[in-house]
C-alpha positions in Angstrom: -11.8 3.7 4.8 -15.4 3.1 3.4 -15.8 4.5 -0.6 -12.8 6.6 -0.1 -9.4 5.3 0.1 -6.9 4.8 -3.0 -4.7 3.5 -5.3 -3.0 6.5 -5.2 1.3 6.5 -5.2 2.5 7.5 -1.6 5.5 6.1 0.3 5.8 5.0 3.9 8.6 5.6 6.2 10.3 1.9 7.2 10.4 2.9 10.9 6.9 1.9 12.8 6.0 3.2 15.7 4.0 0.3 16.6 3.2 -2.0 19.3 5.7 -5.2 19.1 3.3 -8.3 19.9 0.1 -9.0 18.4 -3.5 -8.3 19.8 -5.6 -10.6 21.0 -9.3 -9.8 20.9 -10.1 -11.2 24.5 -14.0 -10.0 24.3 -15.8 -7.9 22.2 -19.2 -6.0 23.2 -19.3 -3.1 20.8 -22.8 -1.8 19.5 -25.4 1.1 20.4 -27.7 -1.5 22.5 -28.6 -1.1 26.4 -26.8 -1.7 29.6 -23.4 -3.7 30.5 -24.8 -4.4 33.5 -24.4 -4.0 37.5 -21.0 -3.4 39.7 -17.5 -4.6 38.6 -14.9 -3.2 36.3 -13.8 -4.5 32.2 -11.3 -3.3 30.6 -11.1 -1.1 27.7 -8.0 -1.3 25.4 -7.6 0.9 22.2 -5.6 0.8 18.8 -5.1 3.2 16.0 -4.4 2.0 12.3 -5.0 4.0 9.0 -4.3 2.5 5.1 -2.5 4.5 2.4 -3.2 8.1 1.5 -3.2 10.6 -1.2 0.2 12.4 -2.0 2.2 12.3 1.3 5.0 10.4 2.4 3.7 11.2 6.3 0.9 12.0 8.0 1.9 12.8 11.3 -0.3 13.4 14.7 0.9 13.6 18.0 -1.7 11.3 20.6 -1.9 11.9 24.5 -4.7 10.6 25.4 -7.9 8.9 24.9 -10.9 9.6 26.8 -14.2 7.9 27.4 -17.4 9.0 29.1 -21.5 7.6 30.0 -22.7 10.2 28.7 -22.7 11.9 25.2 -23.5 15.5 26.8 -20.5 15.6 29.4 -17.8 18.2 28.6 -14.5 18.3 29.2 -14.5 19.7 33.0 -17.0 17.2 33.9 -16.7 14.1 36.7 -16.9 10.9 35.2 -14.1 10.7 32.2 -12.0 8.0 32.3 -8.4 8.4 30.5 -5.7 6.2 28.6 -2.9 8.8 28.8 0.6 8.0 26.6 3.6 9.7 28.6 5.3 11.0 26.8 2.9 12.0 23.7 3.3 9.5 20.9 4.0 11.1 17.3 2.6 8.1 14.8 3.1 8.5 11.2 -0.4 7.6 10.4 0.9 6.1 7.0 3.2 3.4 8.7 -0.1 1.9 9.6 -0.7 0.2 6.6 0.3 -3.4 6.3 -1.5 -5.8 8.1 1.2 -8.2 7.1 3.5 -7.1 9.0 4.0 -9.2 12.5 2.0 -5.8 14.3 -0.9 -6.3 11.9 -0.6 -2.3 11.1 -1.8 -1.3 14.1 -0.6 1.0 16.8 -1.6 0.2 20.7 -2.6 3.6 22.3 -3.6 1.3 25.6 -5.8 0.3 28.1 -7.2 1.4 31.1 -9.8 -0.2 33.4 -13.7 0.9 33.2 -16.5 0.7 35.6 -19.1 -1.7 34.0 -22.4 0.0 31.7 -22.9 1.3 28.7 -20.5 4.4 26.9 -21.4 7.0 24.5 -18.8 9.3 24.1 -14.6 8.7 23.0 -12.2 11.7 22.4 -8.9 11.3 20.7 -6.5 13.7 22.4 -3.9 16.1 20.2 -1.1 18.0 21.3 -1.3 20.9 19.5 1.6 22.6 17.3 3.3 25.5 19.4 5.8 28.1 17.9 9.3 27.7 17.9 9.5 23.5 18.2 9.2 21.2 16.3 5.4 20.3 14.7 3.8 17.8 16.9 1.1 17.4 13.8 2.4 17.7 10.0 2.7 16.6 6.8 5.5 15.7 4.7 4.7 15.9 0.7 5.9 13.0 -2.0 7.0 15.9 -3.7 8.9 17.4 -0.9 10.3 14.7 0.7 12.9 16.4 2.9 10.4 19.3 4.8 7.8 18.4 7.7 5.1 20.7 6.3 2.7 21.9 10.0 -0.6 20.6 10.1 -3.0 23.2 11.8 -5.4 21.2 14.3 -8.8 21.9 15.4 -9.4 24.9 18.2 -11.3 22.0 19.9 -7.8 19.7 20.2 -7.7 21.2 23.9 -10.4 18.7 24.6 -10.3 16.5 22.3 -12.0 14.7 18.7 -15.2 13.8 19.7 -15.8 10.2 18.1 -19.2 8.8 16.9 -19.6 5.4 19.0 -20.8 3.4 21.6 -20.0 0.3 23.7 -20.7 -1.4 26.5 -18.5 -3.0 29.3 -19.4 -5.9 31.2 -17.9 -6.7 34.2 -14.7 -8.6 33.8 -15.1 -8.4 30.2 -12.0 -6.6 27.4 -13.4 -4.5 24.8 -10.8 -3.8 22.0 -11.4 -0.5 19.9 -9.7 0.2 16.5 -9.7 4.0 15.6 -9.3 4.0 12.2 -8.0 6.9 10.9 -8.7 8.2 7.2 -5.6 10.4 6.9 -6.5 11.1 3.5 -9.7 12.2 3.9 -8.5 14.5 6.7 -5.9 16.8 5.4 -7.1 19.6 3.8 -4.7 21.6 1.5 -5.5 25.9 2.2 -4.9 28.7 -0.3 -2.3 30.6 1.2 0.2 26.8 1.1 -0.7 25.9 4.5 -2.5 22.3 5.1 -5.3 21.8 8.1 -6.2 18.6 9.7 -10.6 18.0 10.1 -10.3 14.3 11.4 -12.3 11.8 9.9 -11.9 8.9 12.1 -14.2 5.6 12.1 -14.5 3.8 15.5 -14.8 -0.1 15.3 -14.2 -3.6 17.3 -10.9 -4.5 16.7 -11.7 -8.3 15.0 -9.0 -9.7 11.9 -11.4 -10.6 8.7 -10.6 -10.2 5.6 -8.9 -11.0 2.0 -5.3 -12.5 1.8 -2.9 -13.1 -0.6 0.4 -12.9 -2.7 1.9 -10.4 -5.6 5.0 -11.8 -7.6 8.0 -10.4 -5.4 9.2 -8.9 -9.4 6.8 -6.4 -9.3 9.1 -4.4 -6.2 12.3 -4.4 -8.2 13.0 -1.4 -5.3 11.4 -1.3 -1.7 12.4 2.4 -2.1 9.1 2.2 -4.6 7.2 -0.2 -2.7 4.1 1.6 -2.7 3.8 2.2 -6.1 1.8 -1.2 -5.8 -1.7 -1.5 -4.6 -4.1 -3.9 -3.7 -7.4 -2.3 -2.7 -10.9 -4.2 -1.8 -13.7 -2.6 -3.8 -17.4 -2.3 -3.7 -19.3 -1.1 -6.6 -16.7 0.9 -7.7 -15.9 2.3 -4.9 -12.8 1.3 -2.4 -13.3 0.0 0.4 -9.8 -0.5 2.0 -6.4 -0.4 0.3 -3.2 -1.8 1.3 0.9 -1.7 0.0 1.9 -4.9 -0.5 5.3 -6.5 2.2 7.8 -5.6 -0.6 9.9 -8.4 0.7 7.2 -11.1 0.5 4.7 -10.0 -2.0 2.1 -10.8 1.0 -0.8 -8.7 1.1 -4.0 -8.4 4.0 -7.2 -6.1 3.0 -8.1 -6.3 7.1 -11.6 -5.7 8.5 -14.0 -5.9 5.9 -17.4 -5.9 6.7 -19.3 -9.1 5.0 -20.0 -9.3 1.3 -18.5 -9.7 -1.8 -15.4 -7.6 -3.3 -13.3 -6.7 -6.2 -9.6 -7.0 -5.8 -8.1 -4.6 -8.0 -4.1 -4.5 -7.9 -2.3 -1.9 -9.7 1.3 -1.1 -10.3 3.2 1.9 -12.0 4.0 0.3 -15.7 1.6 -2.6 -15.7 -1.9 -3.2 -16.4 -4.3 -3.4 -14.0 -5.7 -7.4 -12.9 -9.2 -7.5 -11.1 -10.5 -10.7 -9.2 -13.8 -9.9 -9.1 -16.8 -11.7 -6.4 -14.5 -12.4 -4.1 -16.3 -13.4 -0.7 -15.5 -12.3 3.0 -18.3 -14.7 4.6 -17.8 -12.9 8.5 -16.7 -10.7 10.7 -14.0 -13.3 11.7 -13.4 -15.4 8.4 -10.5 -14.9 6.3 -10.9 -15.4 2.2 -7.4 -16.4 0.6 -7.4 -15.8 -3.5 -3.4 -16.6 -4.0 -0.5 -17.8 -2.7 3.7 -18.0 -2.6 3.8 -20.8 -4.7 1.6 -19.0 -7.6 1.3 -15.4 -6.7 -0.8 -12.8 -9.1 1.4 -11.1 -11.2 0.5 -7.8 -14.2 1.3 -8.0 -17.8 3.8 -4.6 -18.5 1.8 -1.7 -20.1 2.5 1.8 -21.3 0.9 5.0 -19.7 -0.7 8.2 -20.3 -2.6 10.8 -18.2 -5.9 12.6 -17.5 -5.3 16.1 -16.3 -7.7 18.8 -15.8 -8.9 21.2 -13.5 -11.6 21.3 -11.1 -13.8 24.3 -10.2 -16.0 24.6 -7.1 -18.8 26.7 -7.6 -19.7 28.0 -5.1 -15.3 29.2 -4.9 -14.0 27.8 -1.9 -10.4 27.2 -1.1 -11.2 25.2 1.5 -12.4 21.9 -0.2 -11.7 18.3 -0.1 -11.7 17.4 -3.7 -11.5 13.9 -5.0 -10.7 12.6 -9.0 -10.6 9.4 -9.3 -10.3 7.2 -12.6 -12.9 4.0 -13.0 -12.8 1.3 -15.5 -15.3 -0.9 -16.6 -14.3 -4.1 -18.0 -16.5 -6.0 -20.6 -17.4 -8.1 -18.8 -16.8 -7.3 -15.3 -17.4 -4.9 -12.5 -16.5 -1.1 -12.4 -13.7 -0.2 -10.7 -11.2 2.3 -10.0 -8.0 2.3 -11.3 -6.6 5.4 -9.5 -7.8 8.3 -7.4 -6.3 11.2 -5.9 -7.0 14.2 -4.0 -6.5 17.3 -6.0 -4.6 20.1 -5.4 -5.8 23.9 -5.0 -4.3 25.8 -7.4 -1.9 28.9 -5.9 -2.5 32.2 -7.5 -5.7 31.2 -9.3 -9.3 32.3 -8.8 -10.7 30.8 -5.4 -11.6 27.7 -5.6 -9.7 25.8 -8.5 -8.1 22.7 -8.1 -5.9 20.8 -10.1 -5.6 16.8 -10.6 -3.2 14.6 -13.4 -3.9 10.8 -13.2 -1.3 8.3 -14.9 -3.0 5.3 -16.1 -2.2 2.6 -18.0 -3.3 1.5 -21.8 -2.8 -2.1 -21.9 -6.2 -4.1 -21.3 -7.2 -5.1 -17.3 -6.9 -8.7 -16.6 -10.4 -10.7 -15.1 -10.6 -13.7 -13.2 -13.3 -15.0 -11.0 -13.2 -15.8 -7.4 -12.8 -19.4 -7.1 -11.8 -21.4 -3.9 -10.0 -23.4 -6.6 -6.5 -21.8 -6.5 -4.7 -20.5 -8.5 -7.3 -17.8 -10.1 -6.6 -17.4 -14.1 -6.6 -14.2 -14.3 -7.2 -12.8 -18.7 -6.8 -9.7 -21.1 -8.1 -11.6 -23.5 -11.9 -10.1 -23.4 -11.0 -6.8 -22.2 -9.2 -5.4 -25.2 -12.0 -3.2 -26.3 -11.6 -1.5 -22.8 -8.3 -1.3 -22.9 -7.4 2.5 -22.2 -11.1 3.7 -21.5 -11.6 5.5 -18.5 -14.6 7.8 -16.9 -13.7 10.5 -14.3 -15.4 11.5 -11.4 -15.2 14.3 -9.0 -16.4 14.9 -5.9 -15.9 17.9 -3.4 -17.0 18.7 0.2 -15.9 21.9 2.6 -16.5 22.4 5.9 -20.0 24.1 5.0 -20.7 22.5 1.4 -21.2 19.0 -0.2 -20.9 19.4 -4.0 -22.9 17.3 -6.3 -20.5 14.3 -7.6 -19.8 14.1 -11.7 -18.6 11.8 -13.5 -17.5 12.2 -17.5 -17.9 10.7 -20.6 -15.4 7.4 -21.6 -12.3 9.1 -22.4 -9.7 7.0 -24.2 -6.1 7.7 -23.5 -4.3 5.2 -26.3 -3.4 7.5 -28.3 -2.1 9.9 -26.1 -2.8 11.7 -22.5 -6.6 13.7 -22.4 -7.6 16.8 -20.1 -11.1 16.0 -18.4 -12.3 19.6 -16.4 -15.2 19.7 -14.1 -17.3 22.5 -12.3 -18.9 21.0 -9.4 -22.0 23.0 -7.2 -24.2 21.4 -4.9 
C-alpha cells in the first residue's frame, strides 16, 4: 500500500478464506492506452489481497460482486455491465491476506467472467451492506477487544458499488488478471460517538509476482499466537511501501509486487532492535530479489523499549479524521526509515478532534548491511550507536473534506525513559 502501510502489531486469524491453487498470469494487458481490438471475447479474472493493518485483529467486508463497464459515465441501471457475482456473498477478513508465502500467495480469487473484446474504464467492487438484527456482513474486530465483531458502517453508494480508478483492455482470446488491493488500514475510520466507518481505499493493479524474498530466524516466533509482532516491510525514502508478517513456521517472508527500484528492508520485532538492508534492488515487474535464506536467515540483537505518546489535534476539529504517527529513524550512515507507525485513536469525551497515539520502540542501536548478491548480508550495530534510541515523529491527517499539513518533530531520545511528542495539525 504505497507510503502508508506499517509496522504496526496486529494479528491475523489462522483461517483463510482463500482460493486453494495458485494463479497463473495467462496474459496481461492492463494500462490507460487505446483499443483491444475487433470482435471476440477474453476473459477477465479478479483477485483481492490487502497486507497488515493498524490495531485490528479483522477487517472484515462482505463481496458480491464485481462489475466492469466501457464506459466511465455508465450508472448502475445502465446496458452494458458485465458481472463476476460470488453466490453466496463472501465475507474475507481482509487481514488474512497477508502472506505471500503462503501456498495461495495472500490472495483471495473473487473470479472470472468472460468480456467482449475493447478497451474498459470503469470496475465496481460490490458490498452487502450491514442490516439490523444479523450478523455484520462488514466489521471490525479491535486487538484490544479481541472477542467483539465491532460494525463497520459502509458507504450509502455500496448499493451500486466502489467505483475503482482503472483501465484495461481485452483482446480477443486474451486473460487479464486484476489484483484489488485493498488498504484496510487506510480505510477504516474510527467516529466520535465509538462507531468505526469504512471509505475504501483500494489500488487496482495487474496481478504479476515481483518482489523481495527471504528468511527471519524461526527464534524470533517463540509463539505463532504473536506472530505478527514481526515485520518485514519494503521502504522507499522513509516511507513503506508494502509490509508483510513473516510464515511463523518457516521464518519465510515475500514483500510482493513492488514496482521497480531500490528498497529498504526494515524488520522489526517486539524486544529487539531493529536491522535495515538498505539498496536492495527489485530490477522488474517480474524479477524476484532474494537477500537471505534457511541456511543463514537475518536475525535481531534483544533490546529494551520505551514509548512516544502524545496527542494529536486537528485544527480545523474534526472527529472524522484519518490520523497517522509514525516513528522514523535515521541511521548514521544509512537511510531513513520507519520503525513503527500507527493510526491514532480519537479521544472519547474530549474536545472534537483530538486524537491519541503511544508508539513502543526500541533503544538498542538498528543493525545496517548493504544489499549484496553475495549472501549472507552482514548485517552491524557497530556504527549506529549514536542513533541508538533517536527517533523523529510525524503526523499526518486527512477527513473526508480536509488534507492537513504533515509535521514531523525534533530528534527525541527515548534511552533514558519514554517521551510525549503532541502535535496540532491544519492544512
Amino acid at each position: 500500500m504505497n507510503t502508508f502501510m506499517n509496522t504496526f502489531r496486529n494479528r491475523s486469524s489462522s483461517l483463510r478464506t482463500v482460493m486453494t491453487a495458485l494463479l497463473v498470469l495467462l496474459a496481461a494487458g492492463c494500462g490507460s492506452g487505446g483499443s483491444g481490438g475487433g470482435g471476440g471475447t477474453g476473459t477477465l479474472a479478479v483477485s483481492l489481497t490487502d497486507s497488515p493493518a493498524c490495531g485490528f485483529d479483522a477487517v472484515n467486508v462482505t463481496v458480491s460482486k464485481v462489475r466492469v463497464h466501457q464506459s466511465d459515465s455508465a450508472s448502475d441501471g445502465n446496458p452494458g455491465w458485465s458481472d463476476i457475482t460470488l453466490d453466496p456473498p463472501r465475507k474475507i477478513n481482509l487481514l488474512d491476506l497477508n502472506d505471500p508465502t503462503q501456498p495461495n500467495l495472500a490472495l483471495d480469487r473473487l473470479g472470472e467472467t468472460p468480456l467482449t473484446a475493447g478497451h474498459y474504464t470503469q470496475l465496481r467492487l460490490v458490498l452487502v451492506p450491514n442490516r439490523p438484527g444479523q450478523p455484520p456482513a462488514n466489521s471490525v474486530v479491535l486487538s484490544t477487544q479481541p472477542a467483539t465483531e465491532i460494525p463497520l458502517e459502509t458507504p450509502s453508494g455500496i448499493q451500486s458499488g466502489i467505483k475503482l480508478i482503472h483501465e484495461f483492455d481485452v483482446a480477443s482470446g486474451q486473460r487479464v488478471d486484476l489484483l484489488l488491493d485493498f488498504d484496510a488500514c487506510k480505510s477504516v475510520v474510527a467516529r466520535s460517538n465509538g462507531t468505526y466507518a469504512l471509505k475504501p481505499v483500494i489500488k487496482v493493479m495487474a496481478l504479476v509476482l515481483n518482489g523481495i524474498q527471504g528468511f527471519l530466524a524461526t527464534s524470533l516466533f517463540p509463539s505463532q499466537v504473536n506472530a505478527n509482532d514481526v515485520m518485514v516491510s519494503a521502504q522507499a525514502g522513509g516511507e513503506i511501501v508494502r509490509a508483510t508478517v513473516p510464515n511463523a513456521r518457516t521464518g519465510e517472508f515475500f514483500l510482493a509486487r513492488l514496482a521497480p527500484g531500490n528498497y529498504d528492508v526494515v524488520i522489526t520485532a517486539d524486544s529487539h532492535a531493529t536491522a535495515v538492508i538498505a539498496s536492495v534492488p527489485v530490477a522488474s515487474s517480474t524479477s524476484i530479489t532474494t537477500i537471505s535464506t534457511n541456511v543463514v536467515p537475518f536475525t535481531l540483537d534483544p533490546s529494551n523499549s520505551q514509548s512516544i505518546t502524545g496527542t494529536v489535534t486537528l485544527d480545523p476539529a474534526d472527529d472524522d479524521g484519518a490520523v497517522l504517527v509514525a516513528a522514523k529513524q535515521t541511521l548514521n550512515p544509512g537511510p531513513t526509515v520507519t520503525v513503527k507507525a500507527q493510526v491514532a485513536t480519537l479521544m472519547a469525551g474530549n474536545p472534537v478532534g483530538d486524537y491519541s497515539y503511544a508508539l513502543t520502540l526500541p533503544i538498542g542501536a538498528p543493525s545496517l548491511g548493504q544489499y549484496s548478491t553475495s549472501l549472507p548480508i552482514p548485517l552491524t550495530a557497530a556504527a549506529q550507536s549514536a542513533v541508538a534510541g533517536v527517533y523523529t515523529v510525524q503526523s499526518s491527517a486527512q477527513t473526508p473534506t480536509t488534507v492537513y499539513a504533515t509535521q514531523t518533530s525534533s530528534p527525541v531520545n527515548i534511552t533514558a525513559g519514554s517521551q510525549t511528542v503532541d502535535f496540532t495539525l491544519s492544512p
